[in-house]
C-alpha positions in Angstrom: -119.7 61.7 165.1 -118.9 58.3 163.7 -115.2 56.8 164.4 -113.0 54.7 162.6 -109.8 52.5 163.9 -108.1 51.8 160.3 -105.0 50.0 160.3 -103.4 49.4 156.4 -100.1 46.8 155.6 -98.2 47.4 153.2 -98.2 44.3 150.9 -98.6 41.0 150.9 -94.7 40.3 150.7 -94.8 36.6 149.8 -95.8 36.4 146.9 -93.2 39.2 145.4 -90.2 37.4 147.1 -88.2 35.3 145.7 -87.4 32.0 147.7 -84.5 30.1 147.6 -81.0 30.3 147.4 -79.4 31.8 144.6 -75.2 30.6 143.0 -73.1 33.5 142.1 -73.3 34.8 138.9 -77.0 33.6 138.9 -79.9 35.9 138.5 -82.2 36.7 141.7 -84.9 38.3 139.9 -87.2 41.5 141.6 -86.8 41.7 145.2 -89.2 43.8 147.3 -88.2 45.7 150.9 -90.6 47.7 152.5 -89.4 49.7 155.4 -92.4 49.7 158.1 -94.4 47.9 156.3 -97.2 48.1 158.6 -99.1 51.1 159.4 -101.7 52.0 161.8 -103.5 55.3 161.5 -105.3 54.9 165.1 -109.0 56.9 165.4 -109.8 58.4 162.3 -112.9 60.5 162.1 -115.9 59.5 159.1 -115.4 62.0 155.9 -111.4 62.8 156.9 -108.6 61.5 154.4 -105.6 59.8 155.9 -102.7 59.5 154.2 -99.0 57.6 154.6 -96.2 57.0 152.5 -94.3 53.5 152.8 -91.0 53.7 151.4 -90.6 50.4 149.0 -87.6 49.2 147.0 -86.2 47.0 144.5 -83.2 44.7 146.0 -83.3 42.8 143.3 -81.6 42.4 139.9 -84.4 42.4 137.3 -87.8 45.0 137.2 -90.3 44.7 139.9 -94.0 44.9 138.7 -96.4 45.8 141.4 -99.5 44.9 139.9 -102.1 45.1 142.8 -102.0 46.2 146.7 -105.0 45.9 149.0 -105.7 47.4 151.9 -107.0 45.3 155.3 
């Protein structure tokens, strides 16, 4: 039997989060968080499905669009 190590983060952060400082009163924009945002499902044999769920949220104060995630 065929064995895979298969290790998944969660997103590319950078490019969702804002930099910068921010005035009061001013608008932040979206603002991602992902708790454990990395992942490692360890030995995982050929033909089984592995599955996790990564809790994300918003922070910010406008919509967040996630348009695309990839897995490494």
């Amino acid at each position: 039997m065929h064995v895979n190590k298969v290790g998944i983060p969660a997103l590319v952060l950078a490019a969702a989060v804002l930099a910068g400082s921010v005035s009061a009163g001013e608008r932040q924009g979206p603002r991602i968080s992902v708790k454990d945002a990395r992942f490692d499902f360890g030995m995982v044999s050929q033909g089984t499905q592995a599955e996790h769920m990564f809790e994300i949220k918003n922070t910010g104060d406008e919509l967040l669009e996630i348009t695309q995630i990839q897995p490494t």
